[in-house]
C-alpha positions in Angstrom: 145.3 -106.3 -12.4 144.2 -102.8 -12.1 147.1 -100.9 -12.7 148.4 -97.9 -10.7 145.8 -95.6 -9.2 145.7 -92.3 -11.1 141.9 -91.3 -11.0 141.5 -90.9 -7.3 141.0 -89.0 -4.7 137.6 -87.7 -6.7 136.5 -84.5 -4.9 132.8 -83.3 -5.8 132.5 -79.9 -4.4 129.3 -77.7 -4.2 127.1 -80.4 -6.5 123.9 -79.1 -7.8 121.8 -80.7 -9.7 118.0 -78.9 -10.7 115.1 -80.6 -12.6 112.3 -78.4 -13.4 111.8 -76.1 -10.5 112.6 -78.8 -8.1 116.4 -79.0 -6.3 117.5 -82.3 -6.3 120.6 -82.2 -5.0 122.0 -78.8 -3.3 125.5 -78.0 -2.7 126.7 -81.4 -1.7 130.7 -82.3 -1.5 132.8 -85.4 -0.3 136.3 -86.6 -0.8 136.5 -90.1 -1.8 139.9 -92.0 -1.9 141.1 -95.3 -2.5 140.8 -97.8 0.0 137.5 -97.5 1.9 134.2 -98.7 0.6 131.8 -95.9 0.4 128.7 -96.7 0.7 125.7 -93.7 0.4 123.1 -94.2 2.5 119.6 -91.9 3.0 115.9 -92.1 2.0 114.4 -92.6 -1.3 114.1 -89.3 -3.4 117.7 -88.3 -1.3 119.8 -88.4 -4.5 121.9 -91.2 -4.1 121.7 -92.6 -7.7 121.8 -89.3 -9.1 124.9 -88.5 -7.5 126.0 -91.9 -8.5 125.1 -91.0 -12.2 127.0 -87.3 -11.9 130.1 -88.6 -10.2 130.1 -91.4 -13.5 129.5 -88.6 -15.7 126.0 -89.6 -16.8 124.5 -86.5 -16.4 125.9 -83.2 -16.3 125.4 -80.9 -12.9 123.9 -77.3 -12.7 126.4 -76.2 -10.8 129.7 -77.5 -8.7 132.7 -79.4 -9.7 133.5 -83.2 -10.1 137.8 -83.9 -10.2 139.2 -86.5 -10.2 142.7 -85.6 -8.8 142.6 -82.5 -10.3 141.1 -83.6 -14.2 137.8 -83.0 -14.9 135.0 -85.9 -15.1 135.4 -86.8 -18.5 139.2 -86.5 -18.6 138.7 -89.9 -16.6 135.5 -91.4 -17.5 137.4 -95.1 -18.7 139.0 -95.3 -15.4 135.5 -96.0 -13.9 132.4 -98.2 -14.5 129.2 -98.5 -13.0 126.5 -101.7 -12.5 122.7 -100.2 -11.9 120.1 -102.0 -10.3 118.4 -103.4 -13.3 121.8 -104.0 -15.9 121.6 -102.8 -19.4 122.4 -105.5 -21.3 122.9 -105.9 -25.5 120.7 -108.6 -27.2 123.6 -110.5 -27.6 125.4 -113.5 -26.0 126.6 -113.5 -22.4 130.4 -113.7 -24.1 129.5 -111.0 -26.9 128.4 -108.6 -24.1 131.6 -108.2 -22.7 133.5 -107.9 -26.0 131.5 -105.4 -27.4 131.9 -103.0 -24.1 136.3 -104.2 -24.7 135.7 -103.1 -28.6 135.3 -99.7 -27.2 138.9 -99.7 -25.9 139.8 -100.3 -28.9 141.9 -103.3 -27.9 143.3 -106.0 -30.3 140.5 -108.7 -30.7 142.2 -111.6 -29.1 142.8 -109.9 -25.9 138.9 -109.0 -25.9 138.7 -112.0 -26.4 140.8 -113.0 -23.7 139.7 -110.9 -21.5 135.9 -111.7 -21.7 137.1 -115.3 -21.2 138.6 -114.4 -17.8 136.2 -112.3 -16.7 133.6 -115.2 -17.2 135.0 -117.4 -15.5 135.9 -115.2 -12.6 132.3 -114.7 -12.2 131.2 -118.4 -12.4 130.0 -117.5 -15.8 131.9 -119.9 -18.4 128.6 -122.4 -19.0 126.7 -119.5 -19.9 129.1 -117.6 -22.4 126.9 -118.3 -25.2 123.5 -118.0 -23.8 121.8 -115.1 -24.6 122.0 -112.6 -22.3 118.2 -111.4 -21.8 117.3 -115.3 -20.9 119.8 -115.4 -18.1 118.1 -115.3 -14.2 118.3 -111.8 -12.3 121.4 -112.8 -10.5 122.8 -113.9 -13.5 122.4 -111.4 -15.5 124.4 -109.1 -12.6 127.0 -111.6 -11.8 127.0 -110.5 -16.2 127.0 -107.0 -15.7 129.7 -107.2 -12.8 131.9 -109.3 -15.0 131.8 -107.0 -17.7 132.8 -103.8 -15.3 135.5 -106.1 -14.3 136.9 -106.7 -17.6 137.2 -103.2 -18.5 139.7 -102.6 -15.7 138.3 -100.1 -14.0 140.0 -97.7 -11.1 136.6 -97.2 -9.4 133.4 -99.0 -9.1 129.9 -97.2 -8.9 127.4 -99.5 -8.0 123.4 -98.6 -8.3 121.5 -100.9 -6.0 122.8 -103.9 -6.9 120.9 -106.4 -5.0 117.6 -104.7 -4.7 115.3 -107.0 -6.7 117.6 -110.2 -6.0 117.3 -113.4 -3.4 119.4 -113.8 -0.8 121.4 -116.6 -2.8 122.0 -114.4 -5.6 122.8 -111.0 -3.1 125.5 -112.9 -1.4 126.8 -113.9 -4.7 126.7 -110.2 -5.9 128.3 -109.1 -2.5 130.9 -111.6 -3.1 131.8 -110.0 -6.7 131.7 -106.9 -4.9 134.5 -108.3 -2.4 136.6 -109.2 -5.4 136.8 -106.2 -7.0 137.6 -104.4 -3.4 140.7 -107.0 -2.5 141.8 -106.3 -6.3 142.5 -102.4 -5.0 138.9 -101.1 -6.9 137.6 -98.5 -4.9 134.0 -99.3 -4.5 131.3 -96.5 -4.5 127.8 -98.0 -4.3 124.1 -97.3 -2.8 121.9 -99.5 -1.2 118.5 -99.6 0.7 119.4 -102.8 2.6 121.5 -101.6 6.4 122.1 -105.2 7.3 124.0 -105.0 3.2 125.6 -101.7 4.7 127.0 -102.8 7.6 128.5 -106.1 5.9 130.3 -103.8 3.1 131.0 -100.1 4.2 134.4 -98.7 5.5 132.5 -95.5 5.0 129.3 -93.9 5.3 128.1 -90.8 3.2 124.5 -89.8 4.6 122.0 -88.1 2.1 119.0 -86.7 2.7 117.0 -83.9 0.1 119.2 -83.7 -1.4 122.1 -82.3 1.0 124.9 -84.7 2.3 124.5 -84.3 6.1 127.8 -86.5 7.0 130.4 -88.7 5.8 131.1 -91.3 8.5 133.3 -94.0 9.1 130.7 -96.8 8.9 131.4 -98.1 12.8 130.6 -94.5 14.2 127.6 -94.2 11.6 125.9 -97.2 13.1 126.7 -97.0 16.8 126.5 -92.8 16.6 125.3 -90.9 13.8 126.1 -87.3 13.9 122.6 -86.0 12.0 119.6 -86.4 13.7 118.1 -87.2 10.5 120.5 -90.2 9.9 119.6 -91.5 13.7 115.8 -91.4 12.5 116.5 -93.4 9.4 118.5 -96.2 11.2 115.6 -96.6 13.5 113.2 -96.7 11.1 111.5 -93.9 11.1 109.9 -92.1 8.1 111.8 -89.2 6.7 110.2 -86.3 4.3 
């Protein structure tokens, strides 16, 4: 489905990323390779989207590296997608919003076509493919924005808070889609406020927290032991500044 993996291992070393006089994120670094689910875990204002959005090439760092086995981040930015918390969608069919992302590939028109097809009705999407996209429910519109990453093929998955404004019907839905794409070999990358969400999808943990990475855990040792006494204070609760 996916085709060989070529993109991965990414390895983001010494990540810095500066807005105004305020460091948001200060020398971070990880290893990500294919296989595990990573989730990023920390406290509001840690930088998880924005590394989410540097690692997808979104915004450019201040200083560090992003490789992705060895090529710089844009050499493989169509290797990788990414679904945010609120998806950005065109006003536009359900249908014409995933050709127009497969028009980008530059791919013959009947296999966007094709492919937009398939991708609907992975997603439980087919009665909707001419609906407009703006009209569709919350989940919907996800399940949309999901279907669409999945159409372009990617290698790797970045994943904003995908549940976070959803009901528990539609966030086991989502977490479903999210299942797919990780038994068809996508590596998924993805942040989330919700532990009990964490728990079900992780293989792997990666602990932020202003802006530093204080550790990358395999998700059974995260929960049961975290290595940073900051991470221990965030699973029980406790406010962190």
């Amino acid at each position: 489905m996916h085709g060989p993996l070529t993109i991965l291992p990414l390895r983001v070393s010494g990540l810095g990323f500066v807005k105004g006089d305020k460091s948001l994120l200060d020398g971070v670094s990880f290893d990500l390779r294919h296989g595990e689910r990573s989730v990023i875990l920390g406290p509001n204002g840690a930088g998880k989207s924005l590394t989410l959005r540097l690692c997808h090439g979104l915004l450019k760092p201040n200083s560090g590296r992003i490789d992705w086995n060895g090529q710089a981040a844009a050499e493989g930015r169509r290797s990788h997608a990414m679904v945010f918390q609120r998806p950005v969608l065109l006003r536009r069919s359900a249908a014409a919003n995933l050709t127009h992302a497969l028009s980008l590939l530059d791919l013959p028109r009947r296999e966007r076509k094709e492919r937009a097809r398939a991708a609907l009705e992975r997603f439980g999407l087919t009665e909707l493919a001419d609906r407009p996209a703006r009209v569709l429910s919350g989940g919907e519109q996800q399940r949309l924005a999901l279907a669409r990453a999945w159409a372009l093929r990617p290698q790797v998955l970045f994943l904003d808070e995908p549940t976070a404004a959803l009901d528990p019907a539609a966030t086991k839905a989502i977490e479903d889609a999210i299942q797919t794409f990780h038994r068809e070999g996508v590596k998924i990358v993805m942040t989330t406020h919700d532990l009990g969400q964490a728990k079900r999808i992780a293989d792997e943990v990666l602990f932020l927290h202003q802006g530093r990475l204080l550790e990358q855990t395999p998700a059974e040792e995260f929960f049961k032991a975290p290595r940073s006494p900051e991470a221990a204070a965030f699973l029980t609760g406790d406010l962190l500044w």
